[in-house]
C-alpha positions in Angstrom: -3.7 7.0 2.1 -2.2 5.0 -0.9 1.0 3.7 0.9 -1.3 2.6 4.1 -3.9 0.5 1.2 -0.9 -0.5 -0.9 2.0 -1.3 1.6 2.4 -2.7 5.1 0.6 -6.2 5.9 -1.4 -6.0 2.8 -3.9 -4.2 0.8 -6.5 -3.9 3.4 -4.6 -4.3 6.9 -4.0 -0.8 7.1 -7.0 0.7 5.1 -7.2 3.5 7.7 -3.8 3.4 9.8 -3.5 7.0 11.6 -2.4 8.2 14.9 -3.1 11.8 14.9 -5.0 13.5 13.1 -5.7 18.0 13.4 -6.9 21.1 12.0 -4.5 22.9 9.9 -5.7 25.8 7.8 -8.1 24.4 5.4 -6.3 20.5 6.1 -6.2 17.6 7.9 -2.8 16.5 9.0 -2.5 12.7 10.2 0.0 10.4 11.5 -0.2 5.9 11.8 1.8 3.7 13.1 1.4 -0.5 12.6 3.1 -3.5 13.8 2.3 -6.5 11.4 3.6 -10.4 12.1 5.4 -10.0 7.9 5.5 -6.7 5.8 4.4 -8.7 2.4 4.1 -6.0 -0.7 2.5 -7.8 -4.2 3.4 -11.2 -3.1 6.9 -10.3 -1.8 8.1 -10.7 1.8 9.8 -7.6 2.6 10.7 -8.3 5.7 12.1 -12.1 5.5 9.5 -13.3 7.1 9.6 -11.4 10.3 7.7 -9.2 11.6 7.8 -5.4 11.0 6.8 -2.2 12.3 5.7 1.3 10.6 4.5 4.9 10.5 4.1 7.7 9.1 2.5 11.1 8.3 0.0 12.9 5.9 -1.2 16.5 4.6 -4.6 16.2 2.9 -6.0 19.1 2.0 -9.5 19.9 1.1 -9.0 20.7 -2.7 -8.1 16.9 -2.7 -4.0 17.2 -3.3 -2.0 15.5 -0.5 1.5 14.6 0.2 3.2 12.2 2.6 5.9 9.9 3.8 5.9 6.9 5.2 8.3 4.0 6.8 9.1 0.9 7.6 12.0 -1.7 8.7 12.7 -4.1 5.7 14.9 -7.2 5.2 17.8 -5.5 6.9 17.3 -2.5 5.7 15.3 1.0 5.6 12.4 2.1 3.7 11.2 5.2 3.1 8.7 6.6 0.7 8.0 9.8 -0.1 4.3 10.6 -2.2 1.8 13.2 -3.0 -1.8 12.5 -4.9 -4.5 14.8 -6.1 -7.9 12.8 -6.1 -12.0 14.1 -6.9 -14.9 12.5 -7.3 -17.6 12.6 -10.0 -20.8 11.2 -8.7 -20.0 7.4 -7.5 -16.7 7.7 -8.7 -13.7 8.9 -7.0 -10.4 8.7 -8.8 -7.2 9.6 -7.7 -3.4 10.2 -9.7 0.1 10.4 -7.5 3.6 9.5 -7.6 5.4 7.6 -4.9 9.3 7.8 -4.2 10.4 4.6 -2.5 14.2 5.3 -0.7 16.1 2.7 0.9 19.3 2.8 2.5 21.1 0.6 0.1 20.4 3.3 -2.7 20.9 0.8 -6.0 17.3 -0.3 -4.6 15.5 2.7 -4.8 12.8 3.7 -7.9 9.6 5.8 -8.5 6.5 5.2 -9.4 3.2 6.8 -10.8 0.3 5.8 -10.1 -3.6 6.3 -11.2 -6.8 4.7 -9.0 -10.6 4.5 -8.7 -13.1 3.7 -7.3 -17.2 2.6 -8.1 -19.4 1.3 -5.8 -17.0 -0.2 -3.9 -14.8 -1.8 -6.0 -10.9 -0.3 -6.7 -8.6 -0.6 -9.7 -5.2 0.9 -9.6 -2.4 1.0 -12.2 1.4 1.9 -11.2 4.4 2.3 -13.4 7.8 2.5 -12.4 9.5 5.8 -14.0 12.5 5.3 -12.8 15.0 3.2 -10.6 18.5 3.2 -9.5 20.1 0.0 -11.1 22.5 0.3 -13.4 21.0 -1.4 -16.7 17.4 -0.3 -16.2 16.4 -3.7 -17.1 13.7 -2.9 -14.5 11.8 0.5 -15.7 8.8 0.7 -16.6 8.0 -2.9 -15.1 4.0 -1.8 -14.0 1.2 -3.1 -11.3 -2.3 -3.7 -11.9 -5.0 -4.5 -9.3 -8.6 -4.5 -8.5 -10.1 -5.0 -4.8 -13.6 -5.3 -3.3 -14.4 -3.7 0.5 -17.7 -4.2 2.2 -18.4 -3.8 6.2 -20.1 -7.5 7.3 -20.9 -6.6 11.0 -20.2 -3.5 13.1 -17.2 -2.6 13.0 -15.8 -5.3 10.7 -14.7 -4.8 7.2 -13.9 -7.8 4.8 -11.2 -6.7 1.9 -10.2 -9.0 -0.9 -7.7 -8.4 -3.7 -6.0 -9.4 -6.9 -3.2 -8.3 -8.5 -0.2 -8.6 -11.8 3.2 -7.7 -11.7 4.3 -7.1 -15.6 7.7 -6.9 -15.8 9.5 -4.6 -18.4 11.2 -7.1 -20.4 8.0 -9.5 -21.3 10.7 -12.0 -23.5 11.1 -13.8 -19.7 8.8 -16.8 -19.0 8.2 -15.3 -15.6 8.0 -11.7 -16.3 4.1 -11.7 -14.5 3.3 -12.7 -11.4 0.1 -12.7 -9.4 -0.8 -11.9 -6.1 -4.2 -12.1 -3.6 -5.3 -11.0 -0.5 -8.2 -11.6 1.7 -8.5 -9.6 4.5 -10.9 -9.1 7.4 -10.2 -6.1 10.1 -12.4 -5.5 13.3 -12.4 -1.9 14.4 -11.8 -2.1 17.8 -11.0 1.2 20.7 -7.6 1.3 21.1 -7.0 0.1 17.7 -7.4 -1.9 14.1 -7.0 -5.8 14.1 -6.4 -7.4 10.8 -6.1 -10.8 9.9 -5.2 -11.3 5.8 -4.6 -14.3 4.1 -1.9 -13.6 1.5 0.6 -15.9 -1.2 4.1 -15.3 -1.2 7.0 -15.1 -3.4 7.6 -19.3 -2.6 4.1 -20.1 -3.8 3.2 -20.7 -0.5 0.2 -18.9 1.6 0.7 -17.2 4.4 -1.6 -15.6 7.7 -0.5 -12.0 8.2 -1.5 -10.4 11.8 -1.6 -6.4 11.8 -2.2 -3.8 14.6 -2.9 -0.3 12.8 -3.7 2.9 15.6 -5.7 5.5 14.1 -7.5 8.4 16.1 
């Protein structure tokens, strides 16, 4: 789901994180669960370096609309995020649109954003916007993400996942309004579990190894 490819370790680490999954009427519902050595999201450590653990559940149904919610631990904190998507595909092109509610504890930190993706022959772009957030000048709304990732198996069993991606900030007077991000990730499917290693840059300009578990049956 979109919070498992955009959040947690990195783009890839949890590509297909689930712990559950079942029949419901016309639906699949599914459940994940991740520990990862540092929760980084677009180039930002959300966990202070430390290591974090998530989960969370979903309700796909076949017409291709789904909702969900997701959490994890954060820099002394609580998140939780709260999303639902409709996504089709046209030939060799899937495309999805969604909105995702991110809620923390410390409530001047929350905001919303929508979101629109695709996909051809492999190769993703996604666009997010924030709509809306909770600090008091809304300096911040509107501030959008743009990225564009590759995924192709290499070997049984092992996927290799890299990705690029902007920040643009909503007021574009500031020298440092954009920042950039990558990822390069490679997971091995393995029985009891995923195992990802991604190779990620931080906040500080400096790279980072990030090590994720992701359960999914």
């Amino acid at each position: 789901n979109m919070k498992t490819l955009s959040k947690a370790v990195a783009v890839a680490s949890l590509l297909s994180a689930g712990i559950m999954s079942a029949q419901v009427a016309n639906a699949d519902v599914s459940y994940n669960a991740a520990a990862t050595s540092n929760y980084v999201w677009r180039g930002d450590s959300q966990s202070s370096n430390m290591s974090a653990f998530s989960g969370g559940v979903d309700y796909a149904h076949e017409s291709g609309a789904s909702v969900g919610v997701w959490t994890s631990n954060t820099s002394g904190d609580t998140e939780v995020d709260y999303y639902a998507s409709f996504g089709a595909e046209v030939g060799d092109i899937s495309y999805s649109v969604g909105v995702i509610a991110y809620d923390y504890n410390t409530d001047i930190s929350d905001f919303t954003e929508v979101n629109v993706g695709a996909d051809v022959m492999g190769v993703s772009l996604s666009y997010s916007v924030k709509v809306d957030d909770s600090d008091t000048d809304k300096t911040n709304d509107d501030a959008a993400y743009i990225s564009v990732g590759y995924g192709l198996g290499i070997a049984e069993d092992v996927a290799l996942n890299v990705a690029f991606g902007q920040t643009i900030d909503a007021d574009s007077t500031k020298s440092s309004a954009d920042k950039y991000d990558y990822l390069i990730a490679a997971t091995k499917s393995l029985p009891a579990f995923d195992f990802t290693l991604a190779w990620t840059n931080k906040e500080s300009g400096e790279n980072d190894l990030v090590v994720t578990a992701a359960k999914s049956f």
